[in-house]
N, C-alpha and C positions, 0 to 999 in steps of 0.2 A: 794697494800694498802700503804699508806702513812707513812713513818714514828709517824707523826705526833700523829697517832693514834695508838700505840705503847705503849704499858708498859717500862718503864726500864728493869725491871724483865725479859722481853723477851726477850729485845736484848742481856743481858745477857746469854741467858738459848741460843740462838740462836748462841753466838760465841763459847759459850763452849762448846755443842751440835756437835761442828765440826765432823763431819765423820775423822778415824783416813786412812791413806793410804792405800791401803791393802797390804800386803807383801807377797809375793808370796811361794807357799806350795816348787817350786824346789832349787836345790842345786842354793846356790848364787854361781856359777861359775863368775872371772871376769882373765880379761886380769889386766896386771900393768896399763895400761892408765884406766882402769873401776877401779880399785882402786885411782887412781891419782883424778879419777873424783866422785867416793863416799865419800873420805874426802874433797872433797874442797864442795860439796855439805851441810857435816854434818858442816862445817868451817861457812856457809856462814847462815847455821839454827842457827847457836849459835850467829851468829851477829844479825840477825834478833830477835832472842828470846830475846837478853842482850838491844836491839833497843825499842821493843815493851816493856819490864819492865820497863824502864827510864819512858815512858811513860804512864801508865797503868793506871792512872786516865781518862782519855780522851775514851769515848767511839769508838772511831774510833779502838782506840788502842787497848781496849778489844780483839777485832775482829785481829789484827796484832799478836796477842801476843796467840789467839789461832792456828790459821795457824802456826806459830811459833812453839809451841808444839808439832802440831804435825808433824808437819815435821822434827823437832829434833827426836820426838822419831822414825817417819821411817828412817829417815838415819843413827842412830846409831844400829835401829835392821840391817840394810842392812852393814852397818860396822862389828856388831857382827859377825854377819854370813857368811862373804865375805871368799871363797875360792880362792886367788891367784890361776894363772893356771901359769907357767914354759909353755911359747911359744915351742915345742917338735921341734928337728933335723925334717925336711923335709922328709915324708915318700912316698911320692906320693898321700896318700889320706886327704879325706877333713873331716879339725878337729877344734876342739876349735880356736880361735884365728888368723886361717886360712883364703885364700881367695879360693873362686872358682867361676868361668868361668862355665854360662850352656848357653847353644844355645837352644830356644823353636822351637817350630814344628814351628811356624811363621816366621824363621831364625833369630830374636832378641836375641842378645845377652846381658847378666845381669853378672855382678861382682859384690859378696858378702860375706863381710866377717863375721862369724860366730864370736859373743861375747856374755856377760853378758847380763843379762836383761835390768841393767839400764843405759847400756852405747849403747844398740840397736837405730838406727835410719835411718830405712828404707829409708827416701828421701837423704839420707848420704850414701848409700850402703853399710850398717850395718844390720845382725840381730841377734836374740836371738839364742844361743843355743837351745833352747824350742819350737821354732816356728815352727812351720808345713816346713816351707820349710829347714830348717837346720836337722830336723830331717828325712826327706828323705833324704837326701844329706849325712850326715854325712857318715864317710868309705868307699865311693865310692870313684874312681878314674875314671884319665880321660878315655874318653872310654864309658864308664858306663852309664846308661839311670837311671831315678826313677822317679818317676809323682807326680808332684805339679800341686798344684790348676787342678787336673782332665788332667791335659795337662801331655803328657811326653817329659821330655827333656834330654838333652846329656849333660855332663861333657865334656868341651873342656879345662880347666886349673885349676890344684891346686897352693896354694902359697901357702908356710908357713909366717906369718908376720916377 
């Protein structure tokens, strides 16, 4: 439908109406770089927010200055709650902040390292501590089989970061 045909009132009710981020129920575990990277996140909500209030007459802006909200208020709940992790001396097994090396039954080999949620980024060979495949993985060493995605595969290298 058209704007055209449109209430004010809705497009109102419709920015403010924003769904809020959802925050996730587990420990905010982060690496220093996933903290380095949820303040510059909250940094860059507060310029957005201070961006869209200059302008907050302008319906466009309405809509700028919700997004803005709420995105302030997810990254300072994920600020609030953000557990620094101390990268651990090298134990041989795979842990927070960690890389590991698995060979699948197909011989492909994946390197990934296990971080924060909001600093996870799979096409980066990054994952969550949460994830299904970090949480089979975790405390294993090389050597050691566990089955992801239904496949089993092998631990061929740990790295501490």
């Amino acid at each position: 439908m058209s704007v055209a045909f449109t209430r004010e009132e809705d497009l109102e009710a419709t920015a403010a109406d924003l769904p809020d981020r959802p925050v996730s129920p587990h420990a905010n575990l982060v690496t220093p770089e996933g903290l380095n990277q949820i303040e510059a996140e909250l940094a860059s909500a507060r310029a957005a927010y201070a961006a869209a209030q200059a302008h907050g007459s302008i319906e466009v802006d309405r809509t700028a200055m919700a997004r803005a909200t709420r995105d302030l208020r997810y990254w300072s709940a994920r600020r609030a709650n953000a557990q620094p992790q101390q990268i651990a001396p090298p134990d041989g097994t795979v842990r927070f902040g960690g890389s590991v090396t698995i060979e699948r039954e197909d011989g492909r080999t994946q390197t990934w390292r296990i971080v924060g949620e909001d600093e996870a980024d799979p096409a980066n060979g990054s994952v969550s501590h949460v994830s299904p495949l970090s949480r089979a993985l975790m405390g294993k060493r090389v050597g050691d089989e566990a089955v992801v995605a239904g496949q089993s595969v092998e631990i061929v290298a740990v790295d501490q970061a």
